[in-house]
C-alpha positions in Angstrom: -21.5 6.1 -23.1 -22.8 4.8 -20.0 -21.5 7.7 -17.5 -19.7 5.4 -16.0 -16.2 6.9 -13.8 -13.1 5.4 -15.0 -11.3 4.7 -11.4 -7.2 4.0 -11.9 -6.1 1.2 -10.2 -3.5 1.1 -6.7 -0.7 0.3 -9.1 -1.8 2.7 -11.9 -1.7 5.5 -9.3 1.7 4.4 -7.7 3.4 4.4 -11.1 2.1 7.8 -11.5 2.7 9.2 -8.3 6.2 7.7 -9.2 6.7 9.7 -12.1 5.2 12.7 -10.8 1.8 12.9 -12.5 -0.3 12.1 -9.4 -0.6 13.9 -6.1 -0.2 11.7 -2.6 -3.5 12.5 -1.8 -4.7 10.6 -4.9 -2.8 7.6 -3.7 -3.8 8.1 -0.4 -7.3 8.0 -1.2 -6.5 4.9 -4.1 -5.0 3.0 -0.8 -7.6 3.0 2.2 -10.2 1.9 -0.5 -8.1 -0.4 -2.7 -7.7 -4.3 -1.5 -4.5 -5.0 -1.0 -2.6 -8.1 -0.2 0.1 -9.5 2.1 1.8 -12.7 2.4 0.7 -15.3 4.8 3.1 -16.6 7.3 3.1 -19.8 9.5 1.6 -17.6 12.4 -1.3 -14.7 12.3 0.0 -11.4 11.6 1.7 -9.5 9.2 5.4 -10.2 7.1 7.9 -8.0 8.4 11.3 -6.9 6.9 13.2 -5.5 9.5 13.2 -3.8 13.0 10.3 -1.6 14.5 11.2 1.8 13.8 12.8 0.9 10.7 11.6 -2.0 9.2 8.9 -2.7 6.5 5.6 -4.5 5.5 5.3 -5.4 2.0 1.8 -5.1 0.7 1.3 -5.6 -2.9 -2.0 -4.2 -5.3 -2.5 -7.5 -6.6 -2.0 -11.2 -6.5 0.4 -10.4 -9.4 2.5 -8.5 -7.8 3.5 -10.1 -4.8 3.7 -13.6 -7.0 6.6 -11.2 -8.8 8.2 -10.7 -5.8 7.6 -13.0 -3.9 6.6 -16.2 -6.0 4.1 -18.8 -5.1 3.0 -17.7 -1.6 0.2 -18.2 0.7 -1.5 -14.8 1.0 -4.4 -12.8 2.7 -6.0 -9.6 1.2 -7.8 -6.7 3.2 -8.7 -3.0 2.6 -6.1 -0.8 2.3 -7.6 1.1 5.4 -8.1 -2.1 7.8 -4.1 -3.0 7.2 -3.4 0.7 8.5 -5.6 0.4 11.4 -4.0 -3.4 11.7 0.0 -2.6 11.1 2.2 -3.1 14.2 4.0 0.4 15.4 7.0 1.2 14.0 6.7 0.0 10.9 6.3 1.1 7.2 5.1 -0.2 4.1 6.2 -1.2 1.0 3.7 -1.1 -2.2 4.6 -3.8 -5.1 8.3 -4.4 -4.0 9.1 -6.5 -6.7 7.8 -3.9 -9.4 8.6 -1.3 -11.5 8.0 1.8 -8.9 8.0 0.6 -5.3 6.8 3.4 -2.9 7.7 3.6 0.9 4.4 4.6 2.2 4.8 6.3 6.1 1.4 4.5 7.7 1.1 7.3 10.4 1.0 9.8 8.0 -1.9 7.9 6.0 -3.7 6.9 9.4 -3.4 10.2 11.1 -5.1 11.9 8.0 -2.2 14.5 8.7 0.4 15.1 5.7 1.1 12.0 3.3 5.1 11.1 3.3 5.3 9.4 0.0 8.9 8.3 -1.3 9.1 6.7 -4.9 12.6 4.0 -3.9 15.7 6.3 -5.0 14.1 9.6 -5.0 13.2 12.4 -2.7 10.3 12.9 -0.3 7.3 14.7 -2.0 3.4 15.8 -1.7 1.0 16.2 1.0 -2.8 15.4 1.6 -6.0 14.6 3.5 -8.6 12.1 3.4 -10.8 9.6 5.3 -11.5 6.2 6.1 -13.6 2.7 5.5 -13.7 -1.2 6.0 -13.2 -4.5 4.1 -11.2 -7.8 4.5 -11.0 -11.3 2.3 -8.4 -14.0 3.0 -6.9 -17.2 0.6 -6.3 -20.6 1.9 
């Protein structure tokens, strides 16, 4: 053995936060250092389904993903952290959409470092945590 620290991935930890078997702050944590990625549209800025104050921004933990959902797209990728500090007001986000456990992720929760409103789609609100923050962006033609 090498000693090296197995480190789940964004989706591994959605599934199990899902199910149960992982805590918000885990996924908290998972998120602001993951890379995630959004789809591109014709002008700068982010996809949004939706109104302020309702609405949504997918985000997806993999190329994969939002390919599943969303098919051939343009896309860019960023740290989980930079979309938070990035996301218009008002609006939520939507982890793997097209997958087998989509979470609603509340952003002010994650960016406030204050309680972490996690909802798995179809089931009740659950878990709580604290963590802090870093830096890192990548785009695709």
């Amino acid at each position: 053995m090498n000693g090296a620290t197995f480190h789940p991935s964004l989706a591994e930890v959605a599934t199990d936060v899902a199910v149960g078997s992982a805590s918000a702050s885990t996924l908290h944590e998972t998120f602001r250092t993951s890379t995630v990625f959004c789809e591109r549209g014709d002008r700068p800025g982010f996809r949004a389904l939706g109104e302020p104050g309702q609405g949504v921004v997918p985000v997806y933990s993999s190329p994969e993903q939002l390919a599943l959902a969303r098919g051939t797209v343009r896309w860019f990728a960023l740290s989980g952290q930079d979309l938070l500090a990035q996301l218009p007001p008002g609006y939520d986000l939507l982890l793997d959409m097209g997958g087998s456990s989509p979470l609603r992720l509340r952003p002010q929760a994650l960016a406030r470092l204050v309680s972490v409103d996690v909802r798995a789609l179809g089931q009740p609100t659950e878990g709580a945590g604290h963590r802090r923050a870093g830096r890192r962006s990548r785009t695709q033609p």
